[in-house]
C-alpha positions as CSV (number, residue, x, y, z in Angstrom):
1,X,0.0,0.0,0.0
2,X,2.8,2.1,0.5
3,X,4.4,1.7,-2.3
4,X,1.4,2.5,-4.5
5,X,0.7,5.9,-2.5
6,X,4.3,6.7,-3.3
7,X,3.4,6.1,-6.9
8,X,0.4,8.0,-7.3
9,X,2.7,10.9,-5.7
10,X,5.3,10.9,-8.0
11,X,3.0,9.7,-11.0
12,X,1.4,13.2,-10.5
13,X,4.1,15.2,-11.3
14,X,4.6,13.0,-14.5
15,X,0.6,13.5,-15.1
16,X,0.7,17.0,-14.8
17,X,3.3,17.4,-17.5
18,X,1.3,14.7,-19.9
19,X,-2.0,17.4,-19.5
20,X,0.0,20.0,-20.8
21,X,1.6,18.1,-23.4
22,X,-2.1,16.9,-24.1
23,X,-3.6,20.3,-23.9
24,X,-1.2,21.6,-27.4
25,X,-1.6,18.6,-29.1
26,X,-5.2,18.4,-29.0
27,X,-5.6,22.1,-29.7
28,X,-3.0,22.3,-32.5
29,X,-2.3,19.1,-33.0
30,X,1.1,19.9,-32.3
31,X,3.5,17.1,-31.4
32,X,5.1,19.6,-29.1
33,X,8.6,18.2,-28.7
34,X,10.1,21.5,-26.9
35,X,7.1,20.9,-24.3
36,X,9.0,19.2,-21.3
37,X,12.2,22.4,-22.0
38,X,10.1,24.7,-21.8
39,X,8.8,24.2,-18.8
40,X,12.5,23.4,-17.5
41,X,14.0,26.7,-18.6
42,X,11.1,28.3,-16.5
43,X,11.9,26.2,-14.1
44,X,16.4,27.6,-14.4
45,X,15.0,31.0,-14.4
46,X,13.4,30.8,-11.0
47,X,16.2,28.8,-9.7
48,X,18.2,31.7,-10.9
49,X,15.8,34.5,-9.3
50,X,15.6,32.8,-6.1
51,X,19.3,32.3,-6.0
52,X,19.7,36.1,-6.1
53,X,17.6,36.5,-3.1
54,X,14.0,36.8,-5.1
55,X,11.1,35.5,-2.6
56,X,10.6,32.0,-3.9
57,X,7.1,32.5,-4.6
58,X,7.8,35.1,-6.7
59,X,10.5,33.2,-8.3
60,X,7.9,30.2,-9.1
61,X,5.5,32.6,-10.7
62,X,8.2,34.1,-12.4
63,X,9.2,31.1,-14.1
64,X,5.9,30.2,-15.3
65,X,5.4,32.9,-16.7
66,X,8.9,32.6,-18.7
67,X,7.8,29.3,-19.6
68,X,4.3,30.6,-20.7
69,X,6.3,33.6,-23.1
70,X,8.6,30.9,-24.5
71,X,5.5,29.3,-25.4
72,X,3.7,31.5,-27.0
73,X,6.8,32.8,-29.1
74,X,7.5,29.5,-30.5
75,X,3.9,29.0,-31.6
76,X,3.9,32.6,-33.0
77,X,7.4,32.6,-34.7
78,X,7.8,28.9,-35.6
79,X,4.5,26.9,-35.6
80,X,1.9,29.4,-36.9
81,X,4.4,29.6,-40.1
82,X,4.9,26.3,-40.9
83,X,1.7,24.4,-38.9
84,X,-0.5,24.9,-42.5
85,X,2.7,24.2,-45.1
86,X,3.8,21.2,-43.5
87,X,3.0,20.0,-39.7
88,X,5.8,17.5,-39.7
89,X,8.4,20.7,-40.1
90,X,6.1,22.4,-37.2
91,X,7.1,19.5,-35.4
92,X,10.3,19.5,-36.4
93,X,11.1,22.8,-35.2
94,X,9.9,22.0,-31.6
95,X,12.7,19.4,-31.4
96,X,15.1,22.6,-32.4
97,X,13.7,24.3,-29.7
98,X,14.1,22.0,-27.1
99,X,17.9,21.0,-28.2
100,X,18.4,25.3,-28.1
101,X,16.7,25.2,-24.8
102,X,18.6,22.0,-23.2
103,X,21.8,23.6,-24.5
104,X,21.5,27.0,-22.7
105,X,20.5,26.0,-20.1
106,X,23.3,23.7,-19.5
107,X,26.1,26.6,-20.9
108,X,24.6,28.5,-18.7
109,X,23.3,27.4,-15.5
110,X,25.7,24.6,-15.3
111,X,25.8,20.7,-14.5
112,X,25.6,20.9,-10.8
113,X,23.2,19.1,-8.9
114,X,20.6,22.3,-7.8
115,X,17.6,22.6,-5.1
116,X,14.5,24.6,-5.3
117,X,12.5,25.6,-2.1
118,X,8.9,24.8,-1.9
119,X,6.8,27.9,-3.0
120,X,3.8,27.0,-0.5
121,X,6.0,26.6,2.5
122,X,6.9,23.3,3.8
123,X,5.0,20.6,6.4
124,X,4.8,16.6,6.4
125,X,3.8,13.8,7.6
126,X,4.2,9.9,7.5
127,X,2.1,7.2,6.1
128,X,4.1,4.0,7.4
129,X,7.5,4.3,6.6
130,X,6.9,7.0,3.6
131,X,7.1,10.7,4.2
132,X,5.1,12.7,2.7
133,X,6.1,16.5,2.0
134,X,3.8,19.7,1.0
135,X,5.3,19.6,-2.3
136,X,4.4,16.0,-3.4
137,X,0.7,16.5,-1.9
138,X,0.8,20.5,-3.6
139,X,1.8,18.4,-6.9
140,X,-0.8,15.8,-6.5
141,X,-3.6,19.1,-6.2
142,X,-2.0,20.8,-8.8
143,X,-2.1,18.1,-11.1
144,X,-5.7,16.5,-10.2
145,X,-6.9,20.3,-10.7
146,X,-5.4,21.5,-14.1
147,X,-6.9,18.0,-15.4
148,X,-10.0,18.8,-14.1
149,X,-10.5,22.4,-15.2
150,X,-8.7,21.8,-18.8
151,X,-11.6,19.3,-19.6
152,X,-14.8,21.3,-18.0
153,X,-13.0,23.9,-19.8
154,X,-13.1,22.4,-23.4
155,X,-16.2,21.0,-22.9
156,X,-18.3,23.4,-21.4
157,X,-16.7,26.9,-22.0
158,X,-17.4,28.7,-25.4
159,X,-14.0,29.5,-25.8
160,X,-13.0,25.6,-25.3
161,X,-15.4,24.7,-28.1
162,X,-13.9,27.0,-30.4
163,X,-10.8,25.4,-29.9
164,X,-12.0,22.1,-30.8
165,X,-13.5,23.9,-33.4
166,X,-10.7,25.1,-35.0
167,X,-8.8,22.2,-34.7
168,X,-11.7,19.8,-36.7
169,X,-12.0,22.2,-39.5
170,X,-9.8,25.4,-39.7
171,X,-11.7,26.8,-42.7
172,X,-15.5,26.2,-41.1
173,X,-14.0,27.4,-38.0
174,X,-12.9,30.9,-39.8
175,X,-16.0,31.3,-41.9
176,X,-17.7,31.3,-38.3
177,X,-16.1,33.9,-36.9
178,X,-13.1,31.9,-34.9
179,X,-9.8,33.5,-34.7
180,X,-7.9,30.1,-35.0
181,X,-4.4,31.7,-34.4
182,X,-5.3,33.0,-31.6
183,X,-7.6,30.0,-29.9
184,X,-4.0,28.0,-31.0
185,X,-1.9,30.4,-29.5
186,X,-4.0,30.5,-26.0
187,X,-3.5,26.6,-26.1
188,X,0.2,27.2,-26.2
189,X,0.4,29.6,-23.5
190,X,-1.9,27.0,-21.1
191,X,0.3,24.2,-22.3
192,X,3.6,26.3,-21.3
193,X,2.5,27.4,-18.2
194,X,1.5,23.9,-17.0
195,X,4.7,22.6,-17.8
196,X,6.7,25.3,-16.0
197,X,4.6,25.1,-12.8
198,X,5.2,21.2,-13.2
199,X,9.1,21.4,-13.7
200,X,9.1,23.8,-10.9
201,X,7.3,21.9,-7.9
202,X,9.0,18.9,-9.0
203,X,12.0,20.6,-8.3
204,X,10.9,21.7,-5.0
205,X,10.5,17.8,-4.7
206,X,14.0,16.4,-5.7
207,X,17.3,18.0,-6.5
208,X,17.9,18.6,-10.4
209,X,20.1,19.1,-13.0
210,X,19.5,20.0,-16.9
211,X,19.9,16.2,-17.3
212,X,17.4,14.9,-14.5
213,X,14.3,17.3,-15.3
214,X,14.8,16.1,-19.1
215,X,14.0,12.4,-17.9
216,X,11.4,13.4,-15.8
217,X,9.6,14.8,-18.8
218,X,10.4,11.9,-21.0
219,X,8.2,9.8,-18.8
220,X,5.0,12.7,-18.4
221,X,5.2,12.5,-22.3
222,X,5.4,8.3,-21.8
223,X,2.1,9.3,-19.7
224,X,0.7,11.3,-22.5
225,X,0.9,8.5,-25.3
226,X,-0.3,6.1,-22.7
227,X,-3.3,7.8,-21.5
228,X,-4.5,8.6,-25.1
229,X,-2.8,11.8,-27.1
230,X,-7.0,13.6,-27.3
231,X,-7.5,12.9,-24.1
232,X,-6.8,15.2,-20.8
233,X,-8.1,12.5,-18.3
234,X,-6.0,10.1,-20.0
235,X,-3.1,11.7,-19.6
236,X,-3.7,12.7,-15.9
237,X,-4.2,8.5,-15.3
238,X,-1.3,7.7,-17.7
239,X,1.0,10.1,-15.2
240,X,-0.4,8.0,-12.2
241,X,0.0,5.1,-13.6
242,X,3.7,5.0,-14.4
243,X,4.2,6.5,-10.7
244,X,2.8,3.6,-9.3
245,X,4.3,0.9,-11.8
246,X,7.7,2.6,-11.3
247,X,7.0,2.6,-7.6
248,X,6.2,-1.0,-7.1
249,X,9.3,-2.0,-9.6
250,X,11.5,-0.4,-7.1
251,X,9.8,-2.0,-4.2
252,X,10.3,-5.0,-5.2
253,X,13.8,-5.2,-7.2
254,X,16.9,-3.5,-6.4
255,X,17.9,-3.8,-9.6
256,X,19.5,-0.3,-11.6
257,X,17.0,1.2,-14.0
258,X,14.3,-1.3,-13.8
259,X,11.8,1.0,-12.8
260,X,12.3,3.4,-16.2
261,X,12.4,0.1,-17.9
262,X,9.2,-1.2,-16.6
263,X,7.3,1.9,-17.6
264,X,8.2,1.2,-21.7
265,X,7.6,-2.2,-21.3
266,X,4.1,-1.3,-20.0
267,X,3.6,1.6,-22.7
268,X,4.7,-1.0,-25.1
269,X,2.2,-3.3,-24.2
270,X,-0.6,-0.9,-23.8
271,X,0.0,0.7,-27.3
272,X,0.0,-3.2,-29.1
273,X,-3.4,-3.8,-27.6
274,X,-4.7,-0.4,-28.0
275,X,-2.7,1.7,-30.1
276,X,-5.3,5.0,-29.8
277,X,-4.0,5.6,-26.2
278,X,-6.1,3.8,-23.1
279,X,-8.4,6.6,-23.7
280,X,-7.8,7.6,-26.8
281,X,-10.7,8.8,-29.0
282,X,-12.0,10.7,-25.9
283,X,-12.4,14.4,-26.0
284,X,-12.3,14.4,-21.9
């Protein structure tokens, strides 16, 4: 039992990235490969701040905010020019991004091992022999919340209509009076800032370098493929579910890396049975 509440603690962290990553795809349909270094350099610049004596709190909202511009400039300057020409260059570009990104931030923030603070201050308490910190329950909220309001949000708000509007038909959806650049470019900005606030309060969780956050968002976009790439609920119980699969691999094996190897074995097998995603096809 312990090990699986340990797992659906650190699978939140992974599921919050996956809503993000879901958020862009299924309102651009955007394979967003810069997704998980965006929210990382957000998360360098408040590591940054805070390290010259800004309040952490503002140092968190200032790095989601960072990652929220960075965002929105590569869908303005990059995707919006090449999403209608050719989306596999769109794509293509992201991957630029992220290598630009991952390469800054190691030239110039370094390779030592760093620490953020918790923004919300700091309490715990034990369940058996697990501890249980602010941060991991403040990630676990975080995460169950942005899934939550994303699909309420394109299900039941106008403006979330329009965006699946413009995404099912771009040319209906501008004879109706949709501004499809911008519904795309408020997808972006969502999807940027839910990655920095992830990369951030995982941070707060574990020490990090530019090498550790980009393996943490390797497996929330393993969590986003598993859940189902049009589907935000999937990807909030693909992020949970490799927590928990990673958590009772480790439990039970000492052996190096097993865990990260379970978790593609498991997407592997998932994707053979049902390729779509486990929820794949759902617009929730």
């Amino acid at each position: 039992m312990t090990a699986i509440i340990n797992g659906v603690l650190s699978g939140s962290a992974y599921a919050l990235i996956a809503v993000g990553f879901v958020m862009i795809y299924k309102g651009s349909r955007i394979f967003n490969l810069a997704h998980g270094e965006i929210g990382a350099f957000g998360l360098f610049i408040a590591w940054y701040l805070h390290n010259h004596k800004v309040p952490v709190l503002i140092a968190f909202v200032a790095g989601v905010v960072v990652a929220t511009l960075v965002a929105i400039i590569v869908e303005r300057t990059l995707v919006r020019r090449l999403v209608d020409r050719s989306p596999l260059a769109a794509v293509a570009s992201t991957l630029g991004v992220a290598f630009v990104l991952a390469y800054y931030e190691f030239l110039q923030f370094g390779v030592n091992i760093k620490t953020f603070p918790p923004p919300f201050g700091t309490f715990s308490f034990n369940i058996g022999n697990l501890t249980v910190t602010s941060s991991r329950i403040m990630l676990l909220v975080f995460a169950a919340a942005t899934a939550a309001g994303l699909a309420v949000f394109l299900k039941r708000t106008k403006f979330g209509l329009e965006v699946t509007a413009a995404v099912s038909d771009k040319t209906l959806a501008r004879l109706s009076g949709i501004r499809v650049n911008r519904t795309r470019m408020f997808v972006w900005a969502l999807g940027g800032a839910t990655s920095g606030i992830a990369a951030i309060l995982i941070a707060s969780v574990n020490t990090f370098t530019p090498l550790s956050t980009t393996l943490v968002l390797i497996r929330g976009l393993t969590a986003a493929l598993l859940g189902g790439l049009t589907s935000i609920t999937g990807a909030f119980v693909g992020g949970i579910a490799i927590g928990v699969v990673e958590a009772l691999v480790t439990a039970h094996t000492t052996v190096q890396g097993a865990d990260y190897t379970a978790v593609f074995v498991v997407l592997l097998v998932a994707l053979l049975l049902r390729p779509q995603g486990i929820f794949g096809g759902s617009e929730a």
